[in-house]
C-alpha positions in Angstrom: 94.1 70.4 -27.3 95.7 67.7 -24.9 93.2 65.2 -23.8 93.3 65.7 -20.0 94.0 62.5 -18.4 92.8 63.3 -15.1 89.1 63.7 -16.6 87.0 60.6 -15.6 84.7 58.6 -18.6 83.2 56.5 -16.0 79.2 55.9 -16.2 76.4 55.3 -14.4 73.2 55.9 -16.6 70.1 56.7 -15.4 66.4 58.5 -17.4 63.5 58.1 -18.6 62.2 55.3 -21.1 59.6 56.1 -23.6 58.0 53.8 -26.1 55.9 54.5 -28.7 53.7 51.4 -30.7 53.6 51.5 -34.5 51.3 49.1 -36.3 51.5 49.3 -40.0 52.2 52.7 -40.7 50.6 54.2 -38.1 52.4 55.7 -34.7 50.6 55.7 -31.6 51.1 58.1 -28.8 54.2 57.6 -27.2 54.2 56.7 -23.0 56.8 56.5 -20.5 57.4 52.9 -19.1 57.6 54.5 -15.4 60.5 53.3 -12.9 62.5 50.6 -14.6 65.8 49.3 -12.9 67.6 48.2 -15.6 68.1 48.4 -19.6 70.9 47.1 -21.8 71.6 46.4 -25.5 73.5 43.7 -26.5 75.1 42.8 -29.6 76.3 39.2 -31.4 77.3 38.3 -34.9 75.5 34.8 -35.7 76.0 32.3 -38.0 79.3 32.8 -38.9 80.8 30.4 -41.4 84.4 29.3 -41.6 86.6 28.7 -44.8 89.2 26.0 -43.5 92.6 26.0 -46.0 94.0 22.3 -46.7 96.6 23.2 -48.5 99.5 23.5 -45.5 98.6 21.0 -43.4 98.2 22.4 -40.7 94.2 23.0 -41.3 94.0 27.0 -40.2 91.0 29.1 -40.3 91.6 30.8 -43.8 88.9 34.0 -44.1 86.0 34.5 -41.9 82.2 35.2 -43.5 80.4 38.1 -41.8 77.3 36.8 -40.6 74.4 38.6 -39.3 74.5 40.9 -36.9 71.9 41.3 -33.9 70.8 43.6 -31.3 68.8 42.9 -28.6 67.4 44.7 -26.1 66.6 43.5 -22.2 64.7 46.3 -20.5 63.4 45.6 -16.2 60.4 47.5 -15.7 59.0 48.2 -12.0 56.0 49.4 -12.4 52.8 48.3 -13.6 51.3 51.3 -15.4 48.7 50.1 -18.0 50.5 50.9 -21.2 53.5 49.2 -20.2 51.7 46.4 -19.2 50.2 46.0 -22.4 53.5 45.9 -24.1 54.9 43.6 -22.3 52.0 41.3 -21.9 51.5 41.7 -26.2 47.5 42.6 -24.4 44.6 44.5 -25.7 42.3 46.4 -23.3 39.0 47.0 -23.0 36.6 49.2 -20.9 34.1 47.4 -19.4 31.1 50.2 -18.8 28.8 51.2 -15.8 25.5 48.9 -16.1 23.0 46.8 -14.3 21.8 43.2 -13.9 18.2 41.9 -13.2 18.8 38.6 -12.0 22.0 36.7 -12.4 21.8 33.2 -11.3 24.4 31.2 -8.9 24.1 27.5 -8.0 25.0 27.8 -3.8 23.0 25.5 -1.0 25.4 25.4 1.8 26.9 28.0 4.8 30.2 29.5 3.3 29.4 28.8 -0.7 31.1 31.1 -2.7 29.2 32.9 -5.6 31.6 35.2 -7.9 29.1 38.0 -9.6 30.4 38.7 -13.5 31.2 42.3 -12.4 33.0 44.1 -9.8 32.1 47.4 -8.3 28.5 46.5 -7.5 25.9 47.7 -5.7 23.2 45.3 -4.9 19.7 45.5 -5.0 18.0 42.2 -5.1 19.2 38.6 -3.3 16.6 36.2 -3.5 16.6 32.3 -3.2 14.6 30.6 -6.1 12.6 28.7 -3.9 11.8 30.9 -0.6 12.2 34.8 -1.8 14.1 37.5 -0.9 17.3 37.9 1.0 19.1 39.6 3.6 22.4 41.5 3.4 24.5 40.3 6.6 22.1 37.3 7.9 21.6 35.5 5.0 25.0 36.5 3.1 27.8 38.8 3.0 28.9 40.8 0.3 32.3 42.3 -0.9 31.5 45.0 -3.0 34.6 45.9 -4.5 35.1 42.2 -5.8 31.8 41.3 -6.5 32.0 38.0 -4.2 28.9 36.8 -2.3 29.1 34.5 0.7 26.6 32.8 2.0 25.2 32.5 5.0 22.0 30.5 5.4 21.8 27.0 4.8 19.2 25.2 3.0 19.4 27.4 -0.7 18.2 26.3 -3.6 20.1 28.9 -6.0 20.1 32.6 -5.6 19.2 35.2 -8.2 21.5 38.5 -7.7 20.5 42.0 -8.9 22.8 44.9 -9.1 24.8 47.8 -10.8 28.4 47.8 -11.5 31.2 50.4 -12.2 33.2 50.6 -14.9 36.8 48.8 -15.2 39.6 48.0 -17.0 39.8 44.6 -19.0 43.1 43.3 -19.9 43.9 40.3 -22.1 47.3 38.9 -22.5 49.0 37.8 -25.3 46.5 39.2 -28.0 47.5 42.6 -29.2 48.2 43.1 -33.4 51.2 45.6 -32.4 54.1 45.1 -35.0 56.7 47.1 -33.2 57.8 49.8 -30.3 60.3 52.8 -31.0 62.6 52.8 -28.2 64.0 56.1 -26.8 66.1 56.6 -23.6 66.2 60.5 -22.5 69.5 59.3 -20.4 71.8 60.7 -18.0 75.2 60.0 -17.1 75.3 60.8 -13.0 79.5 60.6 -12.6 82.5 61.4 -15.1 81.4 64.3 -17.7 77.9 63.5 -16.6 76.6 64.1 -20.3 73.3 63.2 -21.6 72.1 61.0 -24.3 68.8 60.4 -26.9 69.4 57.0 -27.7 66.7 55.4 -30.3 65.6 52.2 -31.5 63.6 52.5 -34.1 62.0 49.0 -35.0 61.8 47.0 -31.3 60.1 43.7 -31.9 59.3 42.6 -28.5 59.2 39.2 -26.8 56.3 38.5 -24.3 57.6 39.0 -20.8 58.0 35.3 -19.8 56.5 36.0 -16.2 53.6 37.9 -14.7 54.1 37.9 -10.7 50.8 38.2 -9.1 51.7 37.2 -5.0 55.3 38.6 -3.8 57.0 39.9 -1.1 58.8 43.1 -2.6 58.6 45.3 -5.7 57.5 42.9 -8.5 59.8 43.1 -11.3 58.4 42.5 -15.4 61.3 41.6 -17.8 61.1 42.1 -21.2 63.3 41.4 -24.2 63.4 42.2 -27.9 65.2 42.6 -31.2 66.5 46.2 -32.6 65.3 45.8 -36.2 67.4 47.5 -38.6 65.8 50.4 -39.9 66.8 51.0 -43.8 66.4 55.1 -43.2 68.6 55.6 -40.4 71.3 52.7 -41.6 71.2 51.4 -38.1 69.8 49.2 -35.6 69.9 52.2 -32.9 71.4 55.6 -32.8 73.1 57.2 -29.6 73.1 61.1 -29.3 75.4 62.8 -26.9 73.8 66.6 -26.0 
């Protein structure tokens, strides 16, 4: 059958990105990254060596050695959901539980001292100074219960022992996870020309930690993060594309 020329091959990819942490032999459950803006693979031959001939005078390159071959991978996520956060932060999390203080202890003595409590979600029960008692809520100091920050009030403190509850919450902690590598997958769509649709798998993602985390910004924060496509000695490849 003649190709028909007037058919378009253009592109303009778009789907979901799932990724799925593998540390040793074992798979984790796979997530989706959630809006991400932009992915790409890239490909380079490195090290590449050069046999020079001498023998016409003229010095031309004579054979060319193969090198090594790399993919990498440059993914732009857009969201901060807390799976994809830990990827690209290399973080564990933990879950801090509900629970209670008795009496936590802050150094403050002046109007508009700052004391941070170690939890957040609290409920108070107890404010006391050390020296002259108990405390009142909105005369002595103000509270933000959400953050757990106290302000103070009253001058004239000598210390101030705190007593509350506290929700639970999520602990994060950058750069410490023991995750050897993500499979990539792209459930893609082409949205012009044939508009096809395409699995496209990497296999063995070594990921780079994502060199910025914005915390104050005016629009959508962005996360970038980078890896290599490992070769994987089953599949013979660094990635595999699928048209469906």
């Amino acid at each position: 059958m003649a190709e028909n020329l007037n058919q378009s091959h253009a592109f303009i990819g778009k789907g979901k990105i799932f990724m799925t942490p593998i540390t040793g032999a074992v798979r984790g459950k796979p997530f989706w990254v959630g809006v991400a803006s932009a992915l790409s693979f890239a490909h380079s031959v490195e090290d590449e060596k050069e046999l020079i001939e001498h023998h016409s005078g003229t010095n031309q390159v004579w054979d060319v050695s193969a090198g090594t071959k790399k993919t990498t991978v440059s993914l732009t996520i857009q969201e901060r959901r807390l799976e994809a956060m830990r990827a690209a932060l290399q973080a564990t999390v933990e879950t801090v539980a509900t629970g209670s203080v008795v009496a936590e202890e802050h150094a403050v003595d002046a109007v508009g001292d700052i004391a941070f409590l170690k939890h957040s979600n609290v409920t108070v029960t107890t404010v006391t100074d050390s020296a002259d008692g108990p405390l009142s809520e909105g005369t002595d100091y103000k509270i933000d219960k959400q953050y757990g920050r106290i302000e103070i009030l009253k001058a004239g403190l000598t210390g101030i022992k705190v007593g509350y509850t506290y929700g639970e919450a999520t602990v994060m902690k950058p750069m410490t996870d023991n995750v050897d590598f993500y499979e990539l997958r792209i459930d893609g769509m082409n949205t012009v020309g044939q508009k096809d649709k395409q699995i496209v798998t990497a296999y063995r993602v070594k990921l780079n930690p994502s060199d910025a985390y914005d915390l104050i910004n005016d629009d959508f924060a962005e996360m970038q993060i980078e890896g290599t496509a490992l070769f994987d000695e089953a599949r013979n490849a660094a990635y595999e594309i699928k048209t469906i």
